[in-house]
Wavefront OBJ file of the C-alpha trace (Angstrom):
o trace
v -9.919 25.364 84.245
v -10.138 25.664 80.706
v -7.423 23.678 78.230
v -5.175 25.806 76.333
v -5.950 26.496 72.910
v -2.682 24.990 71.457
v -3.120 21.916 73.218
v -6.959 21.809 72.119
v -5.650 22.338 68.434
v -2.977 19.020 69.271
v -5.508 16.945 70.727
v -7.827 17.514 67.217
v -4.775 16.702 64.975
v -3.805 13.947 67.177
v -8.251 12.687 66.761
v -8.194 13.448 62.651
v -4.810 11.186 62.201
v -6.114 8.312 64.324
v -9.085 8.591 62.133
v -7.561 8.348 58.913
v -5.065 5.926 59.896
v -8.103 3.314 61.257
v -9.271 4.228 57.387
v -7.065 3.037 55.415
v -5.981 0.054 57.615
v -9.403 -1.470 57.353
v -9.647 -1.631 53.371
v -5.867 -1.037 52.174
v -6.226 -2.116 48.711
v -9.001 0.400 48.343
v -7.360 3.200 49.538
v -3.954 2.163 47.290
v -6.858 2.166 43.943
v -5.512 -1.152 43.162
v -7.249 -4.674 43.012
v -6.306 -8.307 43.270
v -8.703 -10.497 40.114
v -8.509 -14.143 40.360
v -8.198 -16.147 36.981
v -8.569 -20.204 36.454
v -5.671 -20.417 34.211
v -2.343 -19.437 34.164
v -1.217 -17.600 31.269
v 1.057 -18.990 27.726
v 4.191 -19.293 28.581
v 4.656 -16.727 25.840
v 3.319 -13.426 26.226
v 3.838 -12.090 22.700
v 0.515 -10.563 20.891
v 1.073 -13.338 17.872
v 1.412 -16.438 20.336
v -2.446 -15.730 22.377
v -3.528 -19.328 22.105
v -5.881 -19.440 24.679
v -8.487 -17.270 25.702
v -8.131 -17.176 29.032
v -4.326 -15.500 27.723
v -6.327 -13.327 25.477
v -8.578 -11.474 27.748
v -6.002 -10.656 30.122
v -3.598 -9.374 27.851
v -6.534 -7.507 25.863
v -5.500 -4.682 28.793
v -2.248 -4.372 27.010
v -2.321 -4.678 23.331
v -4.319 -2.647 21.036
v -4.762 -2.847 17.500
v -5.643 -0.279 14.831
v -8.994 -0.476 15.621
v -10.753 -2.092 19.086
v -14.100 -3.612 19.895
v -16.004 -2.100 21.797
v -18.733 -3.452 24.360
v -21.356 -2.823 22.446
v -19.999 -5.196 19.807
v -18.942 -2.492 17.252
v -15.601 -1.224 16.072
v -14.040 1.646 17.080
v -10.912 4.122 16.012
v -7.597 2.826 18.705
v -4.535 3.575 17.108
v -5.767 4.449 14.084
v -7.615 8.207 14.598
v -9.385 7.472 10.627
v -9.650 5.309 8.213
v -10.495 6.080 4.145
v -11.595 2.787 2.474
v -11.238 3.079 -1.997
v -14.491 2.789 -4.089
v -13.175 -0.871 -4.558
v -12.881 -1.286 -0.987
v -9.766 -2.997 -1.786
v -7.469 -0.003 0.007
v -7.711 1.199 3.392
v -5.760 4.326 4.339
v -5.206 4.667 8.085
v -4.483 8.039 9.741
v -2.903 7.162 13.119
v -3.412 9.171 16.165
v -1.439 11.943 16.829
v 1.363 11.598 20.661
v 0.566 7.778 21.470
v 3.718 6.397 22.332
v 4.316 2.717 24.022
v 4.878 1.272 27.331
v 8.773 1.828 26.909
v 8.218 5.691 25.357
v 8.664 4.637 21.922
v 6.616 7.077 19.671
v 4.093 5.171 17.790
v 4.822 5.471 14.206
v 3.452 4.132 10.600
v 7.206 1.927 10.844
v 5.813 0.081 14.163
v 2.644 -1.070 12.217
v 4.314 -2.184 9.401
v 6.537 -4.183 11.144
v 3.844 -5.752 13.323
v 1.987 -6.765 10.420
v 4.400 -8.353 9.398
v 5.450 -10.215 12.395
v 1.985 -11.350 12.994
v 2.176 -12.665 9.784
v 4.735 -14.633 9.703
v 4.622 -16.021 13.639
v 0.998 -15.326 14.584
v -0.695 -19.272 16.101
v -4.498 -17.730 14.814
v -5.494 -19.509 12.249
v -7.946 -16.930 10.933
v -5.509 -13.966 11.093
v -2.573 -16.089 9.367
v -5.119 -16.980 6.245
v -6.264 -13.241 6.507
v -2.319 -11.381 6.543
v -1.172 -14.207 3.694
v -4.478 -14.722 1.177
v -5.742 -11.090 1.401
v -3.541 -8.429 2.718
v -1.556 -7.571 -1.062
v 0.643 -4.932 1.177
v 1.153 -2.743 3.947
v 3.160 0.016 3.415
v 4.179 3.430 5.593
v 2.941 6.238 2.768
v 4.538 8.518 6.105
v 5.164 9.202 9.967
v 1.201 8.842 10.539
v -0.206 7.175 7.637
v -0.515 3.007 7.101
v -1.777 2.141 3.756
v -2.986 -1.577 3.256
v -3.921 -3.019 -0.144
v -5.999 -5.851 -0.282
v -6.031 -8.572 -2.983
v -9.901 -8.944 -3.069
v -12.701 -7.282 -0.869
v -13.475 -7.992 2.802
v -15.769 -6.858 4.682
v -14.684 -8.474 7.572
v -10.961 -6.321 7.408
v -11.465 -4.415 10.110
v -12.038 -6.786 12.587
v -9.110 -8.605 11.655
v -6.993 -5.129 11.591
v -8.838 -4.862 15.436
v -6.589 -8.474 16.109
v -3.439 -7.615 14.401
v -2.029 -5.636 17.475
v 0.934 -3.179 17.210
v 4.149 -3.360 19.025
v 7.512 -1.256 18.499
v 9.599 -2.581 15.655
v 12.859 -4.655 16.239
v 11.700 -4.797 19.734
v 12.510 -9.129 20.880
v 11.483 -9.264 24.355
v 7.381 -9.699 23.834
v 8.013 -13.241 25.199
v 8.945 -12.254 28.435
v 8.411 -8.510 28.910
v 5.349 -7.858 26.878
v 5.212 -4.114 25.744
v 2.005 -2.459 23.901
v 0.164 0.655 24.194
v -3.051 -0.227 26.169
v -4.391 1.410 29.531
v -2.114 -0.890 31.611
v 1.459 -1.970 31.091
v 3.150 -4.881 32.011
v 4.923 -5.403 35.490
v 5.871 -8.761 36.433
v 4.954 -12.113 36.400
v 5.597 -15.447 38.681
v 4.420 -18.020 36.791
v 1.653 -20.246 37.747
v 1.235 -17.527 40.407
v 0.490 -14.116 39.416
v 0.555 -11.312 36.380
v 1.004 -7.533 37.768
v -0.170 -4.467 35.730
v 0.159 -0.966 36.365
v -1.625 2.183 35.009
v -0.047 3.629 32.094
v -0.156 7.045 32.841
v 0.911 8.274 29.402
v -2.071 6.548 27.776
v -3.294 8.028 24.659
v -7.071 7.416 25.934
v -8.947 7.547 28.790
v -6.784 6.631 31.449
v -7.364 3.417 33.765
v -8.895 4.040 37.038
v -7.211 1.773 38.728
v -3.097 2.099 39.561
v -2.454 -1.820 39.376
v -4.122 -4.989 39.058
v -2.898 -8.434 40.006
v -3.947 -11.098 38.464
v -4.095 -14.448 40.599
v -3.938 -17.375 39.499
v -5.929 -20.282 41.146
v -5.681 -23.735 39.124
v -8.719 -24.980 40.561
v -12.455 -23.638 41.143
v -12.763 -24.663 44.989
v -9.061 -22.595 45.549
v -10.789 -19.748 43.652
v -13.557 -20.030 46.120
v -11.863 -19.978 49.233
v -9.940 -17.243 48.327
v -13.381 -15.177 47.887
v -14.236 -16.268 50.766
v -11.312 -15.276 52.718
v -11.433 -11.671 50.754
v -7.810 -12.564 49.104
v -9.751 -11.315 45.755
v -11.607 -8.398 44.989
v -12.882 -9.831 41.548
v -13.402 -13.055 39.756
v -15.212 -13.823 36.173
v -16.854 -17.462 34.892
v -18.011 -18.403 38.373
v -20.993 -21.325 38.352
v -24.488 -20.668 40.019
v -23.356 -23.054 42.673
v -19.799 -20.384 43.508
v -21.938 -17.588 44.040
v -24.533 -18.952 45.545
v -21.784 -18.669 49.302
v -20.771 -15.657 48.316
v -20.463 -13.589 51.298
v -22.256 -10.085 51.153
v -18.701 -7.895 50.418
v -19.259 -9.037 46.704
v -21.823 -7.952 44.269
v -22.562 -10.635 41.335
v -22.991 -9.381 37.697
v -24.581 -11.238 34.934
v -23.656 -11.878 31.233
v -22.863 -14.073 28.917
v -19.403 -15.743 28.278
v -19.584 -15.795 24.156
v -18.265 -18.975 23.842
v -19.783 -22.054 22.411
v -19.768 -24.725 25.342
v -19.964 -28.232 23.582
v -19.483 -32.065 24.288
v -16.140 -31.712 21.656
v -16.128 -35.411 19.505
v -12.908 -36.454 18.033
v -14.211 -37.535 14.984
v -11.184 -39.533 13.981
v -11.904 -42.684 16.515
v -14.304 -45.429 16.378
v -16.843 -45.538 17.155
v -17.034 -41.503 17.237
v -16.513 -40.949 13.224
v -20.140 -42.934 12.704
v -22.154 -39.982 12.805
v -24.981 -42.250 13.959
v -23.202 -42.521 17.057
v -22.435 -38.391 17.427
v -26.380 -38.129 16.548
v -26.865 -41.134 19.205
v -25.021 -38.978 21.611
v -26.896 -35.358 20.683
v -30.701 -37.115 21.072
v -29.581 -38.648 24.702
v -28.539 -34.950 26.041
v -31.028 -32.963 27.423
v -29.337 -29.893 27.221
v -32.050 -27.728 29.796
v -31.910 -30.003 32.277
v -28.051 -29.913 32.414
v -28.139 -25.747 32.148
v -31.002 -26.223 35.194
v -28.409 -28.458 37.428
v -25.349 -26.476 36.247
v -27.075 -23.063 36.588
v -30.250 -22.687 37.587
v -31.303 -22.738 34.129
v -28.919 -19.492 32.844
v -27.383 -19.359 29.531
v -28.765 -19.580 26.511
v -29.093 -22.996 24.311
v -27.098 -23.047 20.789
v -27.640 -25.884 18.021
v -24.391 -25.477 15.985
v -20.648 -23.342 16.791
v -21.958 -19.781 16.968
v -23.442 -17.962 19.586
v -25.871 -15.099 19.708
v -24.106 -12.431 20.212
v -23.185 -12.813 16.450
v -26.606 -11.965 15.296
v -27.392 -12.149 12.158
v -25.265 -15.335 11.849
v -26.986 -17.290 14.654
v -29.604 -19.410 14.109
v -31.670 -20.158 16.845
v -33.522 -23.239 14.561
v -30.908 -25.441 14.857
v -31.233 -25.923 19.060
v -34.430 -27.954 18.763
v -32.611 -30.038 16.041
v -31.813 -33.050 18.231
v -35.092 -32.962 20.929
v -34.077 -35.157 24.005
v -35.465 -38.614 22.975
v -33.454 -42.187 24.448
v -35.192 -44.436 22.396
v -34.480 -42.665 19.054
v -30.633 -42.679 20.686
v -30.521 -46.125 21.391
v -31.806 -46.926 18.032
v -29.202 -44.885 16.516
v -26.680 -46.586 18.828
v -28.170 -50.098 17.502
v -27.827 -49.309 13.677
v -24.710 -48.493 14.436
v -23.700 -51.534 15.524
v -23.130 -50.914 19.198
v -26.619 -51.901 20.906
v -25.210 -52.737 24.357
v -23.914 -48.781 24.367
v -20.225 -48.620 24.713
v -18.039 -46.757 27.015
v -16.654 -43.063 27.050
v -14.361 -41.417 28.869
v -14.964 -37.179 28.491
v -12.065 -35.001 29.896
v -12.882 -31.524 30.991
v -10.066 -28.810 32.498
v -10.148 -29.198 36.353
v -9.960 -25.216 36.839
v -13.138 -24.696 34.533
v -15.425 -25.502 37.521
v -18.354 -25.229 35.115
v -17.005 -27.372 31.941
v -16.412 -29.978 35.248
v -20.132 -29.582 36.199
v -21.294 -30.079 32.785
v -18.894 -33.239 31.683
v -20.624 -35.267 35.362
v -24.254 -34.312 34.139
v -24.046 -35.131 30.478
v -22.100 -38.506 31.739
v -25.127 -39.104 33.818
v -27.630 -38.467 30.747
v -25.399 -40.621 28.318
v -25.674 -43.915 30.590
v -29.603 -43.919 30.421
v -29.209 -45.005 26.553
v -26.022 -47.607 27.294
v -23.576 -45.636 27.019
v -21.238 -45.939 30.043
v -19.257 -42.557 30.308
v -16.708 -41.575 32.504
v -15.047 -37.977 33.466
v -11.510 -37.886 33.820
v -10.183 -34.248 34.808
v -7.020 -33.081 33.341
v -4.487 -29.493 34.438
v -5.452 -26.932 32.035
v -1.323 -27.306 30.597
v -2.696 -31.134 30.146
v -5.487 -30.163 28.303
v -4.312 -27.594 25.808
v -1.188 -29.889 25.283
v -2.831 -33.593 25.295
v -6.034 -32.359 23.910
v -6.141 -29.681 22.018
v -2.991 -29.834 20.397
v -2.621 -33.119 20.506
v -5.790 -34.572 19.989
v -5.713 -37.371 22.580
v -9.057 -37.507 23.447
v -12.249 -39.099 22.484
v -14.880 -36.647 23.746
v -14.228 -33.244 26.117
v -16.179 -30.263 27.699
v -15.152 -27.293 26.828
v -16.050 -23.980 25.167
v -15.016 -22.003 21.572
v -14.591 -18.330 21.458
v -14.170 -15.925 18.360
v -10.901 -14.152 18.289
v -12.137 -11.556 16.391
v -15.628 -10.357 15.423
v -15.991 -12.158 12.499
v -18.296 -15.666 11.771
v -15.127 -17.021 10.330
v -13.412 -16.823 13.434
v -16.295 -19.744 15.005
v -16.396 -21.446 11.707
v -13.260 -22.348 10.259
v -11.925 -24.312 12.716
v -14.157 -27.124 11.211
v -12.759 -26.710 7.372
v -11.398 -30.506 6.999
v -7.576 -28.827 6.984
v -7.590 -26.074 9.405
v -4.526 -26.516 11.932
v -7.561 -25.509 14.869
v -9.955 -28.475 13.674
v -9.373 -30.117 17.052
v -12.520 -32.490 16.847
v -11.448 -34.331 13.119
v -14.471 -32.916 11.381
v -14.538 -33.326 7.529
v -16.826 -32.808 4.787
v -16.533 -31.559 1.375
v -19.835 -30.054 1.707
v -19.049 -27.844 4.586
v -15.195 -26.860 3.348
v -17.268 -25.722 0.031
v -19.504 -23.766 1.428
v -16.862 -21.975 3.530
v -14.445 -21.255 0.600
v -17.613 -19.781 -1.619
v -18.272 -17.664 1.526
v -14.824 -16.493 1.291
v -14.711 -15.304 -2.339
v -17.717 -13.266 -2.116
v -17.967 -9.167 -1.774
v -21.772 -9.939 -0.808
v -22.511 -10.095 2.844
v -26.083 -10.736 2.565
v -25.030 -13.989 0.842
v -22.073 -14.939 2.593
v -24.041 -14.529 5.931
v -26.507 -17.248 4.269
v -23.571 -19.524 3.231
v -22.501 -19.408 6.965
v -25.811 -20.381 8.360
v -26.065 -23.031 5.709
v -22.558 -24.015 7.265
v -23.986 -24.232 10.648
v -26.767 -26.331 9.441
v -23.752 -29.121 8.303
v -21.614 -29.273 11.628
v -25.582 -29.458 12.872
v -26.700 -31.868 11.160
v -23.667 -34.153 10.711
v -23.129 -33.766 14.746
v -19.220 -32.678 14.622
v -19.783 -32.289 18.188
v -22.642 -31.893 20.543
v -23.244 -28.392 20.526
v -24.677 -27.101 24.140
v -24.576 -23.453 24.946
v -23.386 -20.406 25.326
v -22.880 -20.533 29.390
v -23.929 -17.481 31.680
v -20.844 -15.614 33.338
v -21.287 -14.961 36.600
v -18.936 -11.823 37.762
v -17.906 -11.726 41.521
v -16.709 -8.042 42.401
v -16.164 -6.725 45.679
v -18.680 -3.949 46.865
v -17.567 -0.835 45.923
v -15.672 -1.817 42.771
v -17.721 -0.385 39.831
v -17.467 -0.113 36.105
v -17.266 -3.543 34.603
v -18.729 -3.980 31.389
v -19.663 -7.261 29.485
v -18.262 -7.693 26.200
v -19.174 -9.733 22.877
v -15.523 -11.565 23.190
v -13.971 -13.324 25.522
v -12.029 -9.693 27.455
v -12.020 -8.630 30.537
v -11.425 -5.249 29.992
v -10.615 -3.417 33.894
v -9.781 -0.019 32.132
v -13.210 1.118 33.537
v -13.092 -0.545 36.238
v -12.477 1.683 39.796
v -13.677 1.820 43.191
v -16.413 4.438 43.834
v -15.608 7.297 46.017
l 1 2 3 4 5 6 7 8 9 10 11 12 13 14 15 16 17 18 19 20 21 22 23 24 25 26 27 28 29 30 31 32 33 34 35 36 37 38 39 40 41 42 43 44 45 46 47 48 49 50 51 52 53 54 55 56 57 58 59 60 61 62 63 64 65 66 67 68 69 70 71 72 73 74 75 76 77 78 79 80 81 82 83 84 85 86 87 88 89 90 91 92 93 94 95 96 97 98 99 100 101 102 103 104 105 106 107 108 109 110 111 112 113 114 115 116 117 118 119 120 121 122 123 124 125 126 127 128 129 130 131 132 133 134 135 136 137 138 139 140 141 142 143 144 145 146 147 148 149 150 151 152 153 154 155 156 157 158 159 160 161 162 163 164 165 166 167 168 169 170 171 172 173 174 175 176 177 178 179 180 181 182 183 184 185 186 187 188 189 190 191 192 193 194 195 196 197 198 199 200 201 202 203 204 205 206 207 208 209 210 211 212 213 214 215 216 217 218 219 220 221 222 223 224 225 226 227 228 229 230 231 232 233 234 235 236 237 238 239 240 241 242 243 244 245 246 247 248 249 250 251 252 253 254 255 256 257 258 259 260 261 262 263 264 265 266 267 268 269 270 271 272 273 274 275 276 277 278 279 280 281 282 283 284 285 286 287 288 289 290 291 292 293 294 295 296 297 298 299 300 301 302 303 304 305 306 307 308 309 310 311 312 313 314 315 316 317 318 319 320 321 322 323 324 325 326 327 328 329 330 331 332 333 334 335 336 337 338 339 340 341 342 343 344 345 346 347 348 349 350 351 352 353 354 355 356 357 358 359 360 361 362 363 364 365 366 367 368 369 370 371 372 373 374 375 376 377 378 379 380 381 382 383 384 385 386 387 388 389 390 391 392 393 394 395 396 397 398 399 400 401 402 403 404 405 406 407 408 409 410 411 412 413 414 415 416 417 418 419 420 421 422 423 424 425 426 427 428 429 430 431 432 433 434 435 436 437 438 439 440 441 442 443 444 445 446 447 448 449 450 451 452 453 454 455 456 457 458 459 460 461 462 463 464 465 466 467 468 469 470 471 472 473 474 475 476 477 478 479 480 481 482 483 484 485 486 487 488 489 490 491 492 493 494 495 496 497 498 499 500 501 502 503 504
């Protein structure tokens, strides 16, 4: 006896929801188009675009902020909130034209008002070095000529102005809650936060750009490398950036791994200012005992690429790849050096690295291996990452430390002048009249051909007179969960998830 059609046409609907529901229960996240991205550090405690001291805080909150103009992942600049920009003969006035409907995270029409007033909050609160000298020494004036149009007089050329104008980013005037409730005009917008925990962004849906392919991302936050792991392991993530060659080695096969590099200068960081550190026969000592491949072979299988002095190659024409063979691995010049120095029994050192930087952590135990083959009997001590930016980089308690230098902006100033002998950043103690010469002649100048050769001739000095041991620029292994698609590699330290989206 045949079925009747109406309960045929029941028992199909009934089939097609069963099937859809079984979807969506097996990958949720997927089907929601959001993402959970697991981070080694928890963010500042301030949020505002002028208090980014870190770069872990950077490249999250590059998702949020934009600037007049952006980098891009090709390493050029590109129009953001600025649609044009007319630079004078003189170069020493830049006109901006700013786009046309872009309005903020709280609906606040973008006007010429909200960039002057940024400008000059940023200069009078920003913690970057390099954009404080920039906004103060340069900048003559930024004025609102009207609605859409930022004019900005500069005291004396620079070509480097735009990528500082890229790191000056623009909120709404008057507005005092950046602290807490960060508000910008980027693909995502701020959520909520639990600190220590987690940082939730949403799609901005009123973006003035391409909009994000993703609804929301939450950022996790994991304060160690082996809590990062297991939560890839246990699928809590769907994405995590600077894993070792070791971390994905276990991946399971729900995660695809993408390589790049991490444009950062990873270093054995020497506080010049304590014995028997500020002999710079000892630093040299230090450089000639370090075999440098063999510690980027243990760390990761022999990815990254090798630097001599604090730039890395991304930069280009600023790099110079002459300076890596400078110190050659050799113990018995190192223990000569370590002799003439006075100390030819060694002595001992105690290197901290940040216990959630898994691979500053690898590096610190294989360079203290390498140091006690010439006598000198290092130690690694592992410190919270709050521990380390408050004990070590701000307050300089330390006699050596792994870890690794980004650029803020794309500019060779941004690497270099944290060693000028007064620069608040100059974490390591380094001094030399020589070096803060050749940095304030590469300032003055109009000329780029010539101030590029200044700042390779200022790489040769922290080089030569070993501020620190310089190491690498470390690959960057990038976990992301099958399916997930879009991530691109930038020359900063972003992590930009406005591409980012799971593939249909």
């Amino acid at each position: 006896m045949k079925k009747p059609l109406v309960s045929l046409l029941l028992s199909a609907l009934l089939l097609a929801l069963c099937l859809a529901g079984c979807q969506k229960t097996g990958d949720p996240r997927r089907e929601e188009g959001v993402i959970a991205v697991g981070i080694g550090q928890d963010l500042n405690s301030s949020l505002s675009p002028y208090q980014l001291t870190t770069a872990g805080t950077r490249e999250v909150m590059f998702n949020v902020y934009e600037g007049l103009y952006k980098p891009a992942f090709d390493g050029s600049l590109v129009p953001a909130l600025a649609e044009t920009v007319a630079v004078s003969d003189d170069g020493l006035v830049y006109t901006f034209t700013l786009r046309g409907g872009v309005t903020f995270h709280n609906g606040k029409k973008l006007s010429a008002a909200d960039v002057v007033w940024s400008y000059e909050t940023c200069r009078d609160t920003t913690t970057d070095a390099n954009v404080k000298s920039i906004l103060t020494g340069t900048v003559e004036s930024v004025r609102a000529a009207d609605d859409r149009t930022v004019v900005i007089t500069l005291k004396q050329r620079d070509g480097d102005f735009l990528a500082y104008a890229a790191s000056v980013y623009i909120v709404p005037s008057g507005y005092d809650k950046l602290d807490t409730e960060p508000v910008g005009t980027g693909p995502f917008r701020y959520v909520s936060r639990k600190v220590q925990e987690e940082i939730v962004f949403a799609r901005y849906d009123s973006y003035w750009g391409s909009k994000a392919r993703l609804k929301q991302v939450t950022f996790k936050v994991y304060e160690s490398g082996t809590a990062l792991v297991m939560a890839l392991d246990a699928g809590t993530i769907d994405m995590a950036a600077h894993l070792t060659g070791a971390q994905i080695k276990g991946l399971s096969d729900r995660y695809t791994v993408l390589e790049g590099t991490m444009n950062l200068v990873q270093g054995l960081y020497l506080n010049n200012r304590v014995a028997p550190l500020n002999d710079v026969r000892v630093r040299r000592a230090l450089a000639y005992a370090i075999d440098t491949d063999q510690m980027m072979k243990l760390t990761a299988d022999g990815r990254g690429t090798k630097v001599g002095s604090a730039m890395y190659p991304a930069f280009g024409k600023y790099f110079d790849d002459s300076l890596t063979d400078l110190y050659k691995t050799d113990a018995a010049r190192a223990r000569q050096l370590l002799a003439e120095a006075g100390y030819p029994d060694g002595f001992d050192l105690t290197i901290i690295a940040p216990s959630n930087y898994t691979p500053h952590v690898d590096t610190a135990q294989v360079l203290a291996e390498q140091l006690k083959a010439v006598g000198v009997r290092a130690t690694v001590r592992e410190v919270e990452w709050n521990t380390w930016v408050s004990d070590i980089y701000a307050g300089r308690q330390f006699e050596a430390t792994v870890c690794g230098f980004d650029a803020s902006t794309m500019t060779a100033g941004a690497m270099l002048n944290r060693y000028v002998s007064d620069s608040s950043k100059n974490m390591c103690g380094f001094s030399s009249p020589e070096y803060d010469a050749l940095m304030a002649q590469a300032a003055s100048l109009n000329d780029d051909a010539r101030r590029t050769e200044l700042y390779r001739e200022a790489e040769r000095v922290l080089a030569e007179e070993c501020a620190s041991v310089f190491l690498q620029d470390m690959a960057d292994f990038v976990a992301v969960r099958t399916g997930l698609t879009g991530y691109r590699f930038y020359p900063l330290y972003v992590m930009d998830l406005s591409t980012v989206g799971w593939e249909n």
